[in-house]
MARBA-3410 file (N, C-alpha, C, O; in Angstrom, 1 decimal):
172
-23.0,4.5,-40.9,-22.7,5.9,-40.7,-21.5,6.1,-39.8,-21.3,7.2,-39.3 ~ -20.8,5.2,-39.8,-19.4,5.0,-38.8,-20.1,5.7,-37.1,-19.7,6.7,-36.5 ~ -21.1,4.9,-36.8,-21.8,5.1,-35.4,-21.5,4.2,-34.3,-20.8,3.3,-34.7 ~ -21.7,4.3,-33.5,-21.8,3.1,-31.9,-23.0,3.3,-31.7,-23.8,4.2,-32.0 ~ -23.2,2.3,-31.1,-24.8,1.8,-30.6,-24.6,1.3,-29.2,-23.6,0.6,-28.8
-25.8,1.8,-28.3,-25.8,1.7,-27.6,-27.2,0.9,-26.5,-28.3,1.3,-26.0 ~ -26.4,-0.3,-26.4,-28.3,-1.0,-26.2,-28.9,-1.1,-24.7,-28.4,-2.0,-24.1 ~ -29.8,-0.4,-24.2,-30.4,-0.2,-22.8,-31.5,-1.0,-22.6,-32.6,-0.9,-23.1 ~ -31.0,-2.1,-21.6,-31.9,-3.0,-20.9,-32.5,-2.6,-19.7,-31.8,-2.9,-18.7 ~ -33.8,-1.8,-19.2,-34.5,-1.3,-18.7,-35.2,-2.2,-17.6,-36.2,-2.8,-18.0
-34.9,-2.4,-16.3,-36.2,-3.9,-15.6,-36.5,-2.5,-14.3,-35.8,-2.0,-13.4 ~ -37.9,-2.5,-14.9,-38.9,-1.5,-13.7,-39.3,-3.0,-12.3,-39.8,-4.2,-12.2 ~ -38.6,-2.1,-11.5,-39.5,-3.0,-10.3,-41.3,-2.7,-10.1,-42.0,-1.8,-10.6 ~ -41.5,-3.3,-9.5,-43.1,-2.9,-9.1,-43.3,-2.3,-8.1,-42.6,-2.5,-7.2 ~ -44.2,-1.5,-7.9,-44.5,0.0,-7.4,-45.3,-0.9,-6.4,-46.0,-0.1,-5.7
-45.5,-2.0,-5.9,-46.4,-2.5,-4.8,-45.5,-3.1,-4.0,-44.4,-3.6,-4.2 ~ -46.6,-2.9,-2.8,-46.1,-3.5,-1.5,-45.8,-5.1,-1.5,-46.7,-6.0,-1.6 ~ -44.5,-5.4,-1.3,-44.6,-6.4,-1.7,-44.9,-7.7,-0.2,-44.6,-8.9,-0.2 ~ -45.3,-7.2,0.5,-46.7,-7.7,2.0,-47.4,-8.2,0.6,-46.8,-9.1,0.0 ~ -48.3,-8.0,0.1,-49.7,-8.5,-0.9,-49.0,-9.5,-1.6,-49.8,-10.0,-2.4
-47.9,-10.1,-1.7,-47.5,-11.3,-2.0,-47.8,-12.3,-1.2,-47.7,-13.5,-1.5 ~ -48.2,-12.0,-0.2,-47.8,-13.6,1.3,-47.0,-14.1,1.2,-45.8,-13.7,1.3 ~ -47.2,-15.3,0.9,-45.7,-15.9,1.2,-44.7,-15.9,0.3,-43.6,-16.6,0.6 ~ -44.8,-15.0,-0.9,-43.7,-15.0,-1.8,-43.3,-13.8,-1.4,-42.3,-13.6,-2.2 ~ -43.4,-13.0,-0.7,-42.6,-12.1,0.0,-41.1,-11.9,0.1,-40.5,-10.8,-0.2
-40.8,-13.0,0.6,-39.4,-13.1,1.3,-38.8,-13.9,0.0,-37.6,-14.4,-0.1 ~ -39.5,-14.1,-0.9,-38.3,-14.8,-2.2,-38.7,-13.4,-3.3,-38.4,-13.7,-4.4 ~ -39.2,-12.6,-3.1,-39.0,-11.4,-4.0,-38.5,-10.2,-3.2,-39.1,-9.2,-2.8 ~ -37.1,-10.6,-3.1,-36.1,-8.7,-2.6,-35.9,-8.7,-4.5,-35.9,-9.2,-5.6 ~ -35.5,-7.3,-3.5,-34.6,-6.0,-5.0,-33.3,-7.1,-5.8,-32.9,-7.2,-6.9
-33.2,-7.7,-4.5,-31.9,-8.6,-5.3,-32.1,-9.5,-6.2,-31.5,-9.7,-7.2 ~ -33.0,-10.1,-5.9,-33.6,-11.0,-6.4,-34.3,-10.4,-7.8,-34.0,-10.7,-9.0 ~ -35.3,-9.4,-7.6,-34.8,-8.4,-9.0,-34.0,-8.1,-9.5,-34.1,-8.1,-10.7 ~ -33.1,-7.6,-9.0,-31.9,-7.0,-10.3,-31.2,-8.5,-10.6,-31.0,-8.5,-11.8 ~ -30.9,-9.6,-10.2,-30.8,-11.1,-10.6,-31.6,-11.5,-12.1,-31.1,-11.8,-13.2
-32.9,-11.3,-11.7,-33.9,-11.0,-13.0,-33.7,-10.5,-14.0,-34.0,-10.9,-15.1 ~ -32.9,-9.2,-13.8,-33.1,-8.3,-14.3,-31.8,-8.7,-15.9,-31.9,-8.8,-17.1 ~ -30.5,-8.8,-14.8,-29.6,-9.4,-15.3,-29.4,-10.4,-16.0,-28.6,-10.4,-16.9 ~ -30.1,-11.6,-15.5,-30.3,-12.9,-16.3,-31.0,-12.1,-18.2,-30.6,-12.4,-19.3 ~ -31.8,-11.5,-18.0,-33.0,-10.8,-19.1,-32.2,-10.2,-19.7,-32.4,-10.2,-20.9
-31.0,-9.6,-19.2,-30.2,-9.4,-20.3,-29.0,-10.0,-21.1,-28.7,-9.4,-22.1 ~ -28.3,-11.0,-20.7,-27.7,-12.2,-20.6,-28.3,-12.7,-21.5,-27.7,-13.4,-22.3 ~ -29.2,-12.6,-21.6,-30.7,-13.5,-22.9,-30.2,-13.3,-23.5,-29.5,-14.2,-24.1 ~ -30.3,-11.6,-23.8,-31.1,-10.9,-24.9,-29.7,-10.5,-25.8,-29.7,-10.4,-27.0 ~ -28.7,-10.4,-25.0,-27.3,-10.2,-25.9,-27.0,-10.7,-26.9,-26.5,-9.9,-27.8
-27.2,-11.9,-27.2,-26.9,-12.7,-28.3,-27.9,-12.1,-29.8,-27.3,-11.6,-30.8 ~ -29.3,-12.4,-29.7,-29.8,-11.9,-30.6,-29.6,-10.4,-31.0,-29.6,-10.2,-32.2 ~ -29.3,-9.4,-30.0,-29.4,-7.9,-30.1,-28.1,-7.7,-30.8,-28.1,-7.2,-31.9 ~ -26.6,-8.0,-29.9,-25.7,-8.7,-31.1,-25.4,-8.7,-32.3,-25.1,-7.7,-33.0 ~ -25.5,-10.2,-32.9,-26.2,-10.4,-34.2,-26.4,-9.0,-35.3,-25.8,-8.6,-36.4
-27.4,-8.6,-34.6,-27.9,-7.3,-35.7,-26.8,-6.7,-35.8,-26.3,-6.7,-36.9 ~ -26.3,-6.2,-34.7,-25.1,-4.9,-35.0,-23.8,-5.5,-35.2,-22.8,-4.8,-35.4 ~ -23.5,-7.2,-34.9,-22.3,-7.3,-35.5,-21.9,-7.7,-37.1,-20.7,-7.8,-37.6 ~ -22.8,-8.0,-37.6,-23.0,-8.1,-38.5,-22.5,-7.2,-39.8,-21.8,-7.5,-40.9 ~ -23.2,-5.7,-39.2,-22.6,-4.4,-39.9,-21.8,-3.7,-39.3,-21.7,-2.4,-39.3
-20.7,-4.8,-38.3,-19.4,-4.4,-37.8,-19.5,-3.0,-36.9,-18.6,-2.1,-37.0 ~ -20.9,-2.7,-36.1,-21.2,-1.5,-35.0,-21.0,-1.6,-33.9,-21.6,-2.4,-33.2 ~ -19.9,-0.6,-33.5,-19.9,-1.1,-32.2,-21.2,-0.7,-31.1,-22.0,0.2,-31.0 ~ -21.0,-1.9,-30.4,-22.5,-2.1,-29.1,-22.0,-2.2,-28.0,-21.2,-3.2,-27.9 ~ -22.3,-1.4,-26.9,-21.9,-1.5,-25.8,-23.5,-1.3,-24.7,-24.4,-0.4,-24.9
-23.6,-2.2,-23.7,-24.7,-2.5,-23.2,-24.9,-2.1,-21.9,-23.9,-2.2,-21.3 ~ -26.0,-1.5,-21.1,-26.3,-0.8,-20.3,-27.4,-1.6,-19.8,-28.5,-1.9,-20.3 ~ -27.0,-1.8,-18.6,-28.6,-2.3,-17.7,-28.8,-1.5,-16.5,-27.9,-1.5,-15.7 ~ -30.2,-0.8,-16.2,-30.9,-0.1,-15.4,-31.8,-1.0,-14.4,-32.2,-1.9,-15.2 ~ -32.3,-1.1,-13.4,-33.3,-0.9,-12.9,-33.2,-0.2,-12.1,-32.3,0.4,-11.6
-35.1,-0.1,-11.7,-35.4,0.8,-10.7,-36.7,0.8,-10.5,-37.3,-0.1,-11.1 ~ -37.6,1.8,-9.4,-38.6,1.8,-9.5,-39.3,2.9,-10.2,-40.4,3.1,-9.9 ~ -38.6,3.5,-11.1,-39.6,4.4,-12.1,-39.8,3.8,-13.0,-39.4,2.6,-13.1 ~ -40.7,4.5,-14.1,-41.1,4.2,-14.9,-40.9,3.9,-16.3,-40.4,4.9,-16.8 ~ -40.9,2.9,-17.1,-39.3,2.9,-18.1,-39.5,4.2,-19.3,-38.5,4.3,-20.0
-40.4,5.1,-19.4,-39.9,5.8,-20.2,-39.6,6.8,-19.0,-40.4,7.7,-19.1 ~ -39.0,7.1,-18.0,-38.4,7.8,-16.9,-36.9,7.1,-17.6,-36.4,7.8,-18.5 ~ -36.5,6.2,-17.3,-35.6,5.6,-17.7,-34.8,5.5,-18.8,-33.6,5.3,-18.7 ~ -35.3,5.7,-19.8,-35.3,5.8,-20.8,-34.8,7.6,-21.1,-33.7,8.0,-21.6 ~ -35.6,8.1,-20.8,-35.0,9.9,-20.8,-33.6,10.1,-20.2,-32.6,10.6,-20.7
-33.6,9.5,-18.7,-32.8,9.7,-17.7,-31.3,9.1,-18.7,-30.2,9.7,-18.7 ~ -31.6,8.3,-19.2,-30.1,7.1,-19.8,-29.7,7.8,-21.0,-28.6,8.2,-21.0 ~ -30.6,8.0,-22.2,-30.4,9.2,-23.1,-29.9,10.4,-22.9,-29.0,11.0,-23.6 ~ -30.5,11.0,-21.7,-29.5,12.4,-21.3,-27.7,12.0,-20.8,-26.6,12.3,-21.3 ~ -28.0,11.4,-19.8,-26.8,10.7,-18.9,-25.7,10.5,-20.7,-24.6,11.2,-20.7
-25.9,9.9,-21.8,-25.4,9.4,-22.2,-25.0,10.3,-23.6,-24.2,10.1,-24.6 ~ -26.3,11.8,-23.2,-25.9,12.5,-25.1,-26.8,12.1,-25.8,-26.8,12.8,-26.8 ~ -27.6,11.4,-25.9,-27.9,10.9,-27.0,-28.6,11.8,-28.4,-29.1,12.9,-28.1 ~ -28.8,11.6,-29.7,-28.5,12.5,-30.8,-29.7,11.7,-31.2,-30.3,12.5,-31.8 ~ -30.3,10.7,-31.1,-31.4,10.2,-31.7,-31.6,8.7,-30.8,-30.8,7.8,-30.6
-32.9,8.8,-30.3,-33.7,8.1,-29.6,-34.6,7.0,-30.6,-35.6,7.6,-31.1 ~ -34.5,5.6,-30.9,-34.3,4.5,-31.7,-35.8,4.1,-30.7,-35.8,4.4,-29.5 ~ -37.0,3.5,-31.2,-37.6,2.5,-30.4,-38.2,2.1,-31.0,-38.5,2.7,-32.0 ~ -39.1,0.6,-30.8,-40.2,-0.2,-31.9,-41.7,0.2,-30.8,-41.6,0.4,-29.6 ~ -42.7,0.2,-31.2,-44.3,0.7,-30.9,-44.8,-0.7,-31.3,-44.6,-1.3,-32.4
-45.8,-1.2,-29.8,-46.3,-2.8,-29.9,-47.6,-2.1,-30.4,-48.5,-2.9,-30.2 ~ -48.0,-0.7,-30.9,-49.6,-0.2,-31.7,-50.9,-1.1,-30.5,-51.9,-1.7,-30.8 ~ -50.3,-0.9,-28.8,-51.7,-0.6,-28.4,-52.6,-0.2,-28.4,-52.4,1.0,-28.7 ~ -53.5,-0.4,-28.3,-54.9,0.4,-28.2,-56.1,0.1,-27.4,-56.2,-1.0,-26.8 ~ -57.3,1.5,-27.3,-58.0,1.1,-26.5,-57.9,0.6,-25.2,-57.6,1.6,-24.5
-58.0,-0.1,-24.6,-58.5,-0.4,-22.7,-57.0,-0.5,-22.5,-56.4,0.2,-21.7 ~ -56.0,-1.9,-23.4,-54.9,-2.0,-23.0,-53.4,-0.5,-23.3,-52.2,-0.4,-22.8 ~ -54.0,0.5,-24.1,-53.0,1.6,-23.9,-53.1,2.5,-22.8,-52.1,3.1,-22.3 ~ -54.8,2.6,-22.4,-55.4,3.4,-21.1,-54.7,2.7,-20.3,-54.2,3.6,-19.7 ~ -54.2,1.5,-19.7,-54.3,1.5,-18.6,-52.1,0.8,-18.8,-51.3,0.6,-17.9
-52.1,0.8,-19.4,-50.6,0.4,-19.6,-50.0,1.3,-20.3,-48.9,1.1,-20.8 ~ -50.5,2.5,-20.6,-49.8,3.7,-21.4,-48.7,3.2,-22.5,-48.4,2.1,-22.7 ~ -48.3,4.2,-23.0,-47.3,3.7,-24.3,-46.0,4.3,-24.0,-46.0,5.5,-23.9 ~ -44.9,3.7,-23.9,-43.7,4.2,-23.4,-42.8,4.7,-24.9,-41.7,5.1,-24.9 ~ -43.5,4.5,-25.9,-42.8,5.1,-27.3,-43.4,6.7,-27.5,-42.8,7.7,-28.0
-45.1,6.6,-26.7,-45.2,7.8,-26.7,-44.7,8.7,-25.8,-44.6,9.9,-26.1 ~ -44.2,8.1,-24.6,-44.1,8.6,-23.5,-42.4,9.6,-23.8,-41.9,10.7,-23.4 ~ -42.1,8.8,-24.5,-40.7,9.1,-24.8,-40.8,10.3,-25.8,-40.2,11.4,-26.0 ~ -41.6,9.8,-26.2,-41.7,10.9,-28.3,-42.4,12.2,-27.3,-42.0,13.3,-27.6 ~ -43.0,12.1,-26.5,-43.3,13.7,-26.1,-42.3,14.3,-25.1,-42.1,15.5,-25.1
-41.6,13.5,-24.4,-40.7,14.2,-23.5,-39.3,14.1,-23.8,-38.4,14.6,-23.0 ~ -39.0,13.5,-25.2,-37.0,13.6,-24.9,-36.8,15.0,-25.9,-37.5,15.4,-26.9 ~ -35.7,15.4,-25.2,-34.8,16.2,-25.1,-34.1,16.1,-26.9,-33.8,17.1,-27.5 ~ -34.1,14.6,-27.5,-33.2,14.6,-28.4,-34.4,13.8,-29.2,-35.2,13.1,-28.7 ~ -34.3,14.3,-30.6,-34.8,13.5,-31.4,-35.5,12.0,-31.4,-34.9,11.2,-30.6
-36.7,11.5,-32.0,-37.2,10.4,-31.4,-37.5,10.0,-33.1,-38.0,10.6,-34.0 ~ -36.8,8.2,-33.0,-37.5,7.6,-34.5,-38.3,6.5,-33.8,-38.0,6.0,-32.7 ~ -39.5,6.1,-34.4,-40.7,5.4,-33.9,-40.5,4.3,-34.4,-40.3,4.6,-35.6 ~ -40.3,2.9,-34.4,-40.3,1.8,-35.6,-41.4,1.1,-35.4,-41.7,0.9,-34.2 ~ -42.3,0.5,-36.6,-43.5,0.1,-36.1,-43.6,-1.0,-37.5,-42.8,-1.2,-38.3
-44.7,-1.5,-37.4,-44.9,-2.4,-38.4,-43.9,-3.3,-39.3,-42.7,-3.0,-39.5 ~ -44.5,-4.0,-39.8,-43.8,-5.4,-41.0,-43.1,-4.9,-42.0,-42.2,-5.5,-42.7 ~ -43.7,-3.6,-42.1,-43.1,-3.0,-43.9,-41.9,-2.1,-43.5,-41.5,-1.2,-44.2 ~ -41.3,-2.3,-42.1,-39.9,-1.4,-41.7,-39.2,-2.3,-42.1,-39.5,-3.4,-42.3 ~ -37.7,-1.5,-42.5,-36.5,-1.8,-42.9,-36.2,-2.6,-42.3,-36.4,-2.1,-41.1
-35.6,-3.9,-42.1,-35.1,-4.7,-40.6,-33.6,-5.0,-41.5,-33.3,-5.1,-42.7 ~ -32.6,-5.1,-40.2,-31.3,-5.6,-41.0,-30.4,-4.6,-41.6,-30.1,-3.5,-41.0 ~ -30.0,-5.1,-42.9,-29.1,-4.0,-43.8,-29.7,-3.3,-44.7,-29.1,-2.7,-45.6 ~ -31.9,-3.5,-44.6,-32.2,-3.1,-45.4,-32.2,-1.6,-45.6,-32.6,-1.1,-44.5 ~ -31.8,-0.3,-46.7,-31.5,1.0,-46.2,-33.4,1.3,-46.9,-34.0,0.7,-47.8
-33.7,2.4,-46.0,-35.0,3.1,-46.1,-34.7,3.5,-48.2,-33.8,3.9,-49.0 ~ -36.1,3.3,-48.4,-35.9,3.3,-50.2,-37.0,4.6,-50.6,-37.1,5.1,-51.7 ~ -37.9,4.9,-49.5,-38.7,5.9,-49.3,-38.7,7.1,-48.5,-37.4,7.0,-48.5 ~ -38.8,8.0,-47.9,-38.8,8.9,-46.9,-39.8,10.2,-47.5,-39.8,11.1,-48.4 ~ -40.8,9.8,-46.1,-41.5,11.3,-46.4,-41.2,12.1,-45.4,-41.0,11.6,-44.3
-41.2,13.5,-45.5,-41.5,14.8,-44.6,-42.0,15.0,-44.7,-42.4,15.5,-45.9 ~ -42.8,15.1,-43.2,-44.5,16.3,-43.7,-43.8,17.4,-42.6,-43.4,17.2,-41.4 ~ -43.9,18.7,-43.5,-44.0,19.5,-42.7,-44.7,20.8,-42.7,-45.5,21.0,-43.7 ~ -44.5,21.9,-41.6,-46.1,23.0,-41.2,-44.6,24.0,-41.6,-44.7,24.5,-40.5 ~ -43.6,24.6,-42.0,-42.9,25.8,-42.1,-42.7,26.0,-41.0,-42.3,27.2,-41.0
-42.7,25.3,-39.4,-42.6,25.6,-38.6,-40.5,25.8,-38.5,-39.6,25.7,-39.3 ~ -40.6,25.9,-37.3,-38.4,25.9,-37.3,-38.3,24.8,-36.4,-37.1,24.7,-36.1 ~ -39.1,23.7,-35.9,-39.3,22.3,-35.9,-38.6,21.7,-37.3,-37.5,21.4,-37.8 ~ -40.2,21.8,-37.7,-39.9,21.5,-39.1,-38.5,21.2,-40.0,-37.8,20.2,-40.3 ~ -38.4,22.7,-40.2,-37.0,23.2,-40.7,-36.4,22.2,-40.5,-36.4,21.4,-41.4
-35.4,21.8,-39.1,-35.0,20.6,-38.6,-35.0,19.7,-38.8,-34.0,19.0,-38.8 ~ -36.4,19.3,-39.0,-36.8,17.7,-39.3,-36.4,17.3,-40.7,-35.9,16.3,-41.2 ~ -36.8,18.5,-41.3,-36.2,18.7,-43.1,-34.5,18.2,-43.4,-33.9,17.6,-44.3 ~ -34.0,18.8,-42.2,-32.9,18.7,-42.3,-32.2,17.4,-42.2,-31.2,16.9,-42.8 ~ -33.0,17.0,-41.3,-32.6,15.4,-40.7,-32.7,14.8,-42.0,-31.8,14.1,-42.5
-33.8,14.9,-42.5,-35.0,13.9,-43.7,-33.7,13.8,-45.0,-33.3,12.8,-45.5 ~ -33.3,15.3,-45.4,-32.4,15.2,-46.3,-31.2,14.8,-46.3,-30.7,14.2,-47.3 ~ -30.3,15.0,-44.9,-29.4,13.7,-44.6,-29.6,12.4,-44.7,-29.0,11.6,-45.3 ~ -30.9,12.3,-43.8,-31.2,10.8,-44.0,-31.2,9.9,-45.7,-30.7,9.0,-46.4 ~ -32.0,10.9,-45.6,-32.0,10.1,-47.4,-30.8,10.7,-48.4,-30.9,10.3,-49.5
-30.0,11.4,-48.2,-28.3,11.0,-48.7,-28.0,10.0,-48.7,-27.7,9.3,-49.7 ~ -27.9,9.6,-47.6,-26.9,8.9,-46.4,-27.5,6.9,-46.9,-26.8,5.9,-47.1 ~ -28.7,7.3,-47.1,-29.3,6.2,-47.6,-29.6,5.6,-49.0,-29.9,4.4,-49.4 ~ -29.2,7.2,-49.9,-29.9,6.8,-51.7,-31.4,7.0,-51.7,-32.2,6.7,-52.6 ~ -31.7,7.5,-50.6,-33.4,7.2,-50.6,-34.1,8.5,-51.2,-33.5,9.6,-51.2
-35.5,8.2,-51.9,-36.1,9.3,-52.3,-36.6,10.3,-51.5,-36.0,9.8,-50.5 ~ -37.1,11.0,-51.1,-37.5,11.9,-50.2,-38.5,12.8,-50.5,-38.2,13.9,-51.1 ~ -40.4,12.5,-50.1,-41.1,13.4,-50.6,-41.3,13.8,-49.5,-41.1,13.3,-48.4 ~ -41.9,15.5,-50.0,-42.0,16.7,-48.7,-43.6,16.9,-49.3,-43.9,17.3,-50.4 ~ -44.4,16.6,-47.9,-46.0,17.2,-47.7,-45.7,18.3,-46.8,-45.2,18.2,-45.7
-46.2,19.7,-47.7,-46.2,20.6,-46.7,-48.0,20.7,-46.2,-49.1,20.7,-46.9 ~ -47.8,20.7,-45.4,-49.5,21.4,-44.2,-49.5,22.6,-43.9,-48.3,23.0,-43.7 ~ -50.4,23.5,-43.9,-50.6,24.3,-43.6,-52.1,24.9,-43.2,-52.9,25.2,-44.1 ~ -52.5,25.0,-41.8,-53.7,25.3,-41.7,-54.2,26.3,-42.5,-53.4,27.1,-42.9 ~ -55.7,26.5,-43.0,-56.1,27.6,-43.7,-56.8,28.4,-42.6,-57.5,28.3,-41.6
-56.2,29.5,-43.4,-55.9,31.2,-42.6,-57.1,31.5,-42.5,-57.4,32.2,-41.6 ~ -58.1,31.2,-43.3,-59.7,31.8,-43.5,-60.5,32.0,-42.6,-61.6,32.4,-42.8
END
């Protein structure tokens, strides 16, 4: 889509006292985190990379920490930056482990400001594969409308088919 990409490496410090370490105390400062933080991304370059040089996009990379929360972070870097569509993959927690580790794809999908695509499972596009399906469901809302709008670029842009479920509560 003659786009830039923009890849945010996110490292949350921990919200505790770090006294309740004992003696690892004094070998865990902030420094020593953002060191972490930095090595984690250093990793991850290579593979993340790869994907987008491949289809010749430019990528330019961003690392955060802090002590909020990474979908805080995530909002905060998206605004700071414009962003027109908010990109993320869903590890589909559930139960005891989403209660208590919440979901930062949801956290994101209810509070950003800009558009949010969800990526989840085996049967997503990975690579240069282009989407060969697309549905819209939508309520006639002026959400909606929007999302329609998105759906039918998308699937231009792609060659993709494009079915529309409308909903509508009944009025009765």
């Amino acid at each position: 889509f003659g786009s830039q990409a923009l890849a945010v490496s996110i490292y949350r410090f921990p919200n505790t006292d770090l006294t309740s370490l004992g003696a690892w105390e004094f070998a865990v400062t902030e420094g020593a985190l953002r060191q972490a933080a930095k090595s984690s991304l250093t990793a991850m370059k290579p593979g993340v990379s790869e994907v987008f040089d491949r289809d010749r996009v430019p990528l330019r990379f961003i690392q955060d920490a802090g002590y909020e929360a990474e979908v805080d972070g995530i909002l905060r870097i998206a605004e700071s930056e414009h962003a027109d569509l908010i990109v993320l993959g869903s590890r589909g927690l559930h139960g005891v482990a989403q209660l208590f580790l919440g979901s930062v794809s949801t956290g994101v999908l209810h509070h950003a400001a800009a558009p949010v695509l969800i990526v989840r499972g085996d049967g997503a596009p990975a690579g240069a594969e282009p989407f060969r399906k697309i549905m819209l469901a939508s309520d006639g809302s002026p959400c909606a409308q929007r999302a329609a709008e998105a759906a039918v670029e998308m699937a231009r842009k792609f060659g993709a088919a494009l079915t529309v479920l409308n909903a509508y509560e009944d009025l009765a």
